[in-house]
C-alpha positions in Angstrom: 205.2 85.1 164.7 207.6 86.6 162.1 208.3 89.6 164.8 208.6 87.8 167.5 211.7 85.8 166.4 212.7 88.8 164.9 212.5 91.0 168.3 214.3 88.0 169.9 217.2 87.9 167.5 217.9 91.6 167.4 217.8 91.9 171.4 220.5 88.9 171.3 222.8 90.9 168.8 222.2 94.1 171.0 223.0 92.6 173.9 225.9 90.5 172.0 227.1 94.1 170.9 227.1 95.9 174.4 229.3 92.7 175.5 232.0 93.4 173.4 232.0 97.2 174.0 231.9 96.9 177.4 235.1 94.4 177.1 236.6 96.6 174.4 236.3 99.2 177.1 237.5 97.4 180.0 239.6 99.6 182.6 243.6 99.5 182.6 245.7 100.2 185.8 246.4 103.7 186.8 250.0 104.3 186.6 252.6 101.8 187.8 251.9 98.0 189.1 252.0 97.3 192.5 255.3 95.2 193.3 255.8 91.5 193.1 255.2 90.0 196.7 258.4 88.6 197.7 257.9 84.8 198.2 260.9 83.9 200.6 259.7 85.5 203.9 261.5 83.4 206.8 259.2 82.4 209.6 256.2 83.2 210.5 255.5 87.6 210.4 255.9 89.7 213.2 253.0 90.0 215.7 251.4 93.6 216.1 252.2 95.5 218.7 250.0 96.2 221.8 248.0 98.9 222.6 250.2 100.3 225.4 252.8 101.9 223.4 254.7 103.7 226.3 257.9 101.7 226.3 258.1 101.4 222.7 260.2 102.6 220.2 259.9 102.7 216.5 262.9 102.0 214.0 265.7 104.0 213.6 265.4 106.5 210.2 267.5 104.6 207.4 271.1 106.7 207.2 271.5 108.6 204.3 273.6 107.4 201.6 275.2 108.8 199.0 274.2 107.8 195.4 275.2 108.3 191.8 273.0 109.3 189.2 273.3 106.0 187.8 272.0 104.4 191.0 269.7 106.7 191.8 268.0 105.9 188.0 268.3 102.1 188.7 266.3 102.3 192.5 263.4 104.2 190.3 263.2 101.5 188.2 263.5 98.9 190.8 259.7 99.3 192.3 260.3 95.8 194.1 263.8 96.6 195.8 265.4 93.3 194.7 268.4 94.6 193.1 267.5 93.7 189.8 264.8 95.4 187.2 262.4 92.8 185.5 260.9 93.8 182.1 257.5 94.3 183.5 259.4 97.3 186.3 261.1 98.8 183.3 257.9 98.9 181.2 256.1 100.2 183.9 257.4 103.8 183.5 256.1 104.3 180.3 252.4 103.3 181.0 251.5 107.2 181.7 253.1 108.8 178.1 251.6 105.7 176.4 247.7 106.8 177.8 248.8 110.5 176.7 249.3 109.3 173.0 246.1 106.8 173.0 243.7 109.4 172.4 241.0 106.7 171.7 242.1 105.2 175.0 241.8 101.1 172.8 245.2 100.8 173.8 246.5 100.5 170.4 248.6 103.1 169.3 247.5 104.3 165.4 250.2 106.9 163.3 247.6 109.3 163.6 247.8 109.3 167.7 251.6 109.1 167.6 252.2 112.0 165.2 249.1 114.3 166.7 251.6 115.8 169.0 253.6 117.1 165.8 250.4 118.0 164.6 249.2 120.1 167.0 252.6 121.8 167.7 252.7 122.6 163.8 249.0 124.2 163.7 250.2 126.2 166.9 253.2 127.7 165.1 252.0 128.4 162.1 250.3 131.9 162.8 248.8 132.5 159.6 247.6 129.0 159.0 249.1 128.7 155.3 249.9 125.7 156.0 253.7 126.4 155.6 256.3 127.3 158.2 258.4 130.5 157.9 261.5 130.7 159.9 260.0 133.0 162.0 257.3 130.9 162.5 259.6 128.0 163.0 261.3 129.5 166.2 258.3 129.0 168.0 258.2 125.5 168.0 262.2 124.9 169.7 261.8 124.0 173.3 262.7 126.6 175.9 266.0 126.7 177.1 267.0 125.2 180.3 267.8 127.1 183.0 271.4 127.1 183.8 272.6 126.5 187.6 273.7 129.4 189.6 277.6 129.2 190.4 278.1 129.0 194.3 281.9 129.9 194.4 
């Protein structure tokens, strides 16, 4: 009898167990969210067109403008084209270098996940793994130098 109740308590707490993993693991959206549906539509939507599409024509391209870099950066941003960038859009960039740090992929970000970058670089550069930098050694680790535009005078 003893084993019984004991069989029955132990398959609970394993199956108690591989609930919370699973929901531990659950899956996060790939990159960024889709846009907010915009609520003020007027009237009813358009109807689709007909089969016989020999006296249509489609839209006119959009004209090219030109842009700053400023308002080029904002319309990156602005996933929902409303003019304005909610927190959620601005957030929404950083989703991808956030999953690159999480190396347990628990969505929390520990020291140790933030500074393995810096970790890695460092055992990289240091060539005869003394655990110390020379300056020499050092050099190694500065980013490359960006490549500088060709003059077209």
């Amino acid at each position: 009898m003893n084993r019984i109740v004991l069989g029955a308590v132990a398959a609970l707490l394993f199956v108690a167990a591989g609930l919370f993993w699973l929901q531990g693991r659950a899956e996060v959206e790939r990159g960024a969210p889709p846009p907010m549906p915009i609520a003020s539509r007027s009237g009813p939507p358009e109807p689709l067109p007909s089969a016989n599409v020999a006296g249509l024509r489609g839209p006119t391209p959009p004209e090219a403008i030109e842009q700053t870099n400023e308002q080029r950066r904002f319309r990156r941003y602005d996933r929902d084209g409303d003019g304005r960038i909610t927190r959620h859009e601005l957030l929404s960039t950083r989703t991808a270098a956030f999953r690159k740090l999480d190396k347990d992929g628990n969505n929390l970000l520990t020291f140790e996940e933030w500074a393995s970058a810096t970790v890695e670089k460092f055992a990289q550069a240091d060539a005869d793994r003394d655990l110390v930098l020379t300056p020499q050694e050092f050099r190694t680790t500065a980013p490359p130098p960006k490549p500088k535009a060709k003059c077209s005078c």
